[in-house]
C-alpha positions in Angstrom: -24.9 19.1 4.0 -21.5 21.3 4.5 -18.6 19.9 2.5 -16.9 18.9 5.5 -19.7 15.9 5.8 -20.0 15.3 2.4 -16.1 15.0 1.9 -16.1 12.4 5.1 -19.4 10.6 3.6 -17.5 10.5 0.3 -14.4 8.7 2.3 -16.2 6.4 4.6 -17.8 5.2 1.2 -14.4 4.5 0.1 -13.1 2.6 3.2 -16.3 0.6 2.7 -15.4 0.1 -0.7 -12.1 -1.1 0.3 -12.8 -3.6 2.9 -16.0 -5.6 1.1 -15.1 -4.9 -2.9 -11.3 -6.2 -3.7 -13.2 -9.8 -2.9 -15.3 -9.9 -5.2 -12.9 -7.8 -7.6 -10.7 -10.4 -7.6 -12.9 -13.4 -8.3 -14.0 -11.3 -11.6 -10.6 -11.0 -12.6 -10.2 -14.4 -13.0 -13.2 -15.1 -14.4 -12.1 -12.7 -17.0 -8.8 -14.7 -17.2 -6.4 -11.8 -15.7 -4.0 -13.5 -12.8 -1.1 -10.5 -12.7 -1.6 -9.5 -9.1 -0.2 -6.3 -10.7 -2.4 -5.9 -13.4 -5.2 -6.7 -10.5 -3.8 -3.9 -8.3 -3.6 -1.5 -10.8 -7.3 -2.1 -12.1 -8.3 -1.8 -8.3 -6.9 2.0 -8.2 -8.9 2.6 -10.9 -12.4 1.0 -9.9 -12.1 1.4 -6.3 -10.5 5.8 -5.9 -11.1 7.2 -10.3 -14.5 5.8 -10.5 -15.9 6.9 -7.3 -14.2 10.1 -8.1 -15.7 10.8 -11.4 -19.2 9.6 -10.0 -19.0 12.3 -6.7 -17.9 15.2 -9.5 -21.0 14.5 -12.1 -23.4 13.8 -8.9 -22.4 17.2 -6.8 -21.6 19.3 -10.0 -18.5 20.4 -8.2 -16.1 23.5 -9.9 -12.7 20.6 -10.9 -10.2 23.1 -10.9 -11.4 24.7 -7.3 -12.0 21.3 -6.0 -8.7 20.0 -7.4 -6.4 22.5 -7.0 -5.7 22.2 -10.6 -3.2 25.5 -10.6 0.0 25.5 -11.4 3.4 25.4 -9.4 6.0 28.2 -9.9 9.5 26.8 -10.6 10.9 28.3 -7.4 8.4 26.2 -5.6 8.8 23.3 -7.4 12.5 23.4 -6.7 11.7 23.2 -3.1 9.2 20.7 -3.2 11.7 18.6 -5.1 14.4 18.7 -2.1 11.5 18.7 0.7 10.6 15.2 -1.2 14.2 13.4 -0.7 13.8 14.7 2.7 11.2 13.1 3.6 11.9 9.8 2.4 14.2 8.9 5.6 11.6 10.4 7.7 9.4 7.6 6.0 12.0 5.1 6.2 12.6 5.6 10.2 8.9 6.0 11.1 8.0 2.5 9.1 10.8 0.6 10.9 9.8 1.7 14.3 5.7 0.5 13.1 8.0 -2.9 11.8 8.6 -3.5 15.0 4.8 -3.9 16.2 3.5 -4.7 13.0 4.3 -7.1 10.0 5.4 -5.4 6.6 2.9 -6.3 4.5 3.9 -4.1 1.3 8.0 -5.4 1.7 6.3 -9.0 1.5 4.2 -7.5 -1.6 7.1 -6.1 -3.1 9.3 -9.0 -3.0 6.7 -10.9 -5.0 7.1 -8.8 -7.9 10.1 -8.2 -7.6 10.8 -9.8 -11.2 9.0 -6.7 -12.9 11.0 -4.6 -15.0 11.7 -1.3 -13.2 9.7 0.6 -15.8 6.6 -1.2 -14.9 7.1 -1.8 -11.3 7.9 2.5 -11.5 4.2 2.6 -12.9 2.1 0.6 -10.8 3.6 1.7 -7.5 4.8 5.5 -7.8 3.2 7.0 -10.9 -0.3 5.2 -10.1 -1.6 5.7 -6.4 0.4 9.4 -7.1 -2.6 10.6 -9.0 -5.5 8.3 -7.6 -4.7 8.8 -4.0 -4.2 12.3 -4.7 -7.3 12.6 -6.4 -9.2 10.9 -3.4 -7.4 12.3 -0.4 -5.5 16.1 -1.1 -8.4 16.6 -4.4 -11.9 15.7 -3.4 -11.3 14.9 0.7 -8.9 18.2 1.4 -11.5 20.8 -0.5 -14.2 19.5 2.4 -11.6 21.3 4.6 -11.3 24.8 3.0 -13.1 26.5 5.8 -9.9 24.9 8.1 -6.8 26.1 9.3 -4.1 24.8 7.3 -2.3 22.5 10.5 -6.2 21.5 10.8 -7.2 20.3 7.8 -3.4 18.5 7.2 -3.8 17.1 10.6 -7.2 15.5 9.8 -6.4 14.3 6.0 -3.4 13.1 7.4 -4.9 10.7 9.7 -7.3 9.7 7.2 -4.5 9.3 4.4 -3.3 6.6 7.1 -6.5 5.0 7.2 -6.7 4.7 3.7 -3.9 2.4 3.4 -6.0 -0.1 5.6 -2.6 -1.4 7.2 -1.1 -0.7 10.9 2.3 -0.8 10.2 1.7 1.6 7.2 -0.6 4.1 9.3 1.8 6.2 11.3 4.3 7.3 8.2 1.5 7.4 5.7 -0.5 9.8 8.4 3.0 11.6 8.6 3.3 11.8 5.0 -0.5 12.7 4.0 -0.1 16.0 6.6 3.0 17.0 4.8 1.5 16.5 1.6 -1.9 18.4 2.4 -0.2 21.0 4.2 2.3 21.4 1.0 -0.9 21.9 -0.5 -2.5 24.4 0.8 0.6 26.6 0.7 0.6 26.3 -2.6 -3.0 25.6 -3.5 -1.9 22.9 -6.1 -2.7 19.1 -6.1 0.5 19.3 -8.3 2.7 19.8 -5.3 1.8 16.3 -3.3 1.3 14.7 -6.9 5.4 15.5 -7.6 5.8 14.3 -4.0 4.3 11.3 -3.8 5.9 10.2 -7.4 9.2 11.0 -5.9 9.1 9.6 -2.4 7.1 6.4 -3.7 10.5 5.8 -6.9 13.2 6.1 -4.8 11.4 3.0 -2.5 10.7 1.2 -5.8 14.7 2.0 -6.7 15.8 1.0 -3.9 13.7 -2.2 -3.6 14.6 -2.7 -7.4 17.8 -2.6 -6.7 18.2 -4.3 -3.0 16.2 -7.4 -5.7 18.4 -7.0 -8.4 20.3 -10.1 -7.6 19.1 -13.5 -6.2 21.7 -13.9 -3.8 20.0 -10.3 -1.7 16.4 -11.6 -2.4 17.5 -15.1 -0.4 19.3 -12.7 2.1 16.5 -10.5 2.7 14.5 -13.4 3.4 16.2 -15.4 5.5 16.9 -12.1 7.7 15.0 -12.0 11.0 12.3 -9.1 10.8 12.6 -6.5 13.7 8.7 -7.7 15.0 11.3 -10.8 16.5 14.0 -8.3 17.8 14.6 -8.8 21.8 13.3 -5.5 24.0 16.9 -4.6 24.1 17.5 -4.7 20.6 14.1 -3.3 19.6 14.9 -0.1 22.2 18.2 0.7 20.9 17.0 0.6 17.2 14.1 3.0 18.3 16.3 5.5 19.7 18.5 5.8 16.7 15.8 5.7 14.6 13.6 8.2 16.6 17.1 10.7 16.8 17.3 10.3 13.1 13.9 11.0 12.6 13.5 13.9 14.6 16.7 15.1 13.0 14.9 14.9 9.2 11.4 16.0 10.8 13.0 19.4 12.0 14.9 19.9 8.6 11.5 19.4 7.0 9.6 22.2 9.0 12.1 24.7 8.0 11.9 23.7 4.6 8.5 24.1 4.4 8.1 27.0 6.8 10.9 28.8 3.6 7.9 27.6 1.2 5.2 29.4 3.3 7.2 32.5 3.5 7.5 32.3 -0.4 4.1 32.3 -0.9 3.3 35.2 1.5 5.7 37.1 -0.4 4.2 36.8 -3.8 1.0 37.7 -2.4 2.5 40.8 -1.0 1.1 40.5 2.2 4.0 42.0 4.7 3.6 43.3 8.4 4.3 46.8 10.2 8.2 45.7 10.1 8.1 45.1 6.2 8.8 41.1 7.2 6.0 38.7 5.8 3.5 37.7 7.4 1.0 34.6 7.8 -1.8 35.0 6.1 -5.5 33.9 8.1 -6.5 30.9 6.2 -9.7 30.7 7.4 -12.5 32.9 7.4 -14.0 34.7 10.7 -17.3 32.5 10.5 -18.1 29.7 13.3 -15.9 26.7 12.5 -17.4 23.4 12.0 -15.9 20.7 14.4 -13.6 18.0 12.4 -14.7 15.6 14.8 -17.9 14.5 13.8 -20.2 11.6 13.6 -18.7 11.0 10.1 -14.8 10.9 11.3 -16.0 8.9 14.2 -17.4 5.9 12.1 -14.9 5.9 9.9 -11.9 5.8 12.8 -14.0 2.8 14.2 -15.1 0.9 11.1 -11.3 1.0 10.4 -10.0 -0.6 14.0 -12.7 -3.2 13.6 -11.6 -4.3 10.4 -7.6 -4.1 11.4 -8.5 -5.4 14.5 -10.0 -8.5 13.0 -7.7 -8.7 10.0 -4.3 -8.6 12.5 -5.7 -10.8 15.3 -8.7 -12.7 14.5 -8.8 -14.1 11.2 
């Protein structure tokens, strides 16, 4: 079996895990006496994207640090990555009020029921945690199935599947965005560290920013009773898209040439430069037949998860 299957197999398991598990995860935790829907989401990154982990590194024997990207970052790098993270977080914000539109916000409606944790804690559950078990998952043990794939390729397919992984329509489209960015960032710099840093980053300033749009009870009653922009008028909801889509498109451009600066960087230290003296892009893949991306594996997976969202949205 290549890695490219094994690294979909290993993901459609997880989907799987997603949908049928949290059930039954839930129903043990209060057995066990545990009622914290934060303590229960925090024990369900564990159990449902570490555990699996660890199992598929003892089972296939993989090298961690290759499979990982375990490497360091250089500081000039890191700088970069820093500012390419702040970036990025408008692009989020623009893309998930244009999927508010269509889709309910489930994690605002999430957010605002914890909203009473102290910023320390809500910090930990929601930035520091799913920034090292959904890297782990998605740019550790899912990218390394793609290391026979062109950069744009293997961000473009992660990406799509770091959307699926959130198992939530209105959270697909910025979280594909944002997982293509990420595994892209990646393999410039062949370090999980890079999309670790980001995702910490992009995922606190949300939580400070919900923390402190919450901080008094006057906004949470506001936020509330505000209309959501799924019950804007086609007018409304047309004008809002163009200004966010300009806005968007603005940060998405201001994005690429941060990154394409990044690339160049790390052509540079390699010493690779062209017949001009300029850098030049390195071949990323090797000059062996390439393995389709779309296979029978991506397939089920993309249709196990419109099923399920399917049913979830409009049938149950």
């Amino acid at each position: 079996m290549s890695k490219l299957q094994r690294s979909n197999i290993y993901f459609l398991i997880l989907v799987l895990l997603t949908i049928f598990l949290p059930e039954y995860l839930i129903k043990t935790y209060l057995l066990m006496g545990i009622n914290d829907i934060r303590v229960m989401q925090f024990l369900n990154h564990v159990i449902l994207f570490l555990v699996p982990a660890i199992i598929y590194v003892v089972v296939t024997k993989v090298n961690i640090k290759e499979t990982f990207r375990l490497n360091k970052i250089h500081l000039k790098d890191l700088l970069l990555i820093i500012l390419i993270s702040f970036v990025c977080y408008p692009l989020m914000g623009c893309i998930s009020a244009i999927s508010q539109m269509f889709f309910t916000n489930n994690i605002g409606t999430f957010m605002a029921a914890i909203a009473d944790t102290p910023y320390w804690a809500m910090l930990l559950l929601m930035a520091v945690t799913p920034a090292i078990t959904e890297e782990v998952t998605l740019r550790g043990i899912v990218l390394s199935g793609y290391d026979k794939q062109s950069k744009f390729k293997a961000a473009l397919i992660t990406g799509v599947l770091f959307g699926i992984f959130h198992m939530d329509f209105q959270q697909f489209l910025y979280a594909a965005v944002l997982g293509f960015i990420f595994a892209y960032i990646v393999r410039i710099t062949n370090s999980i560290f890079a999309s670790v840093i980001m995702h910490f980053i992009i995922n606190g300033i949300s939580v400070t920013a919900q923390k402190v749009l919450f901080s008094a009870e006057e906004l949470i009653s506001q936020v509330v009773e505000e209309p959501s922009l799924i019950d804007l008028s086609f007018n409304m909801k047309l004008t809002y898209m163009s200004t966010y889509i300009l806005v968007g498109v603005t940060f998405g451009v201001l994005i690429y040439k941060l990154i394409h600066r990044l690339e160049v960087w790390n052509i540079e230290r390699q010493g690779v430069t062209g017949e001009s003296g300029e850098a030049s892009y390195l071949r990323d893949v090797s000059d062996e037949p390439k393995e389709s991306v779309i296979n029978w594996s991506f397939i089920l997976i993309v249709v196990i998860y419109l099923s399920f969202m399917i049913y979830d949205v409009y049938i149950r």
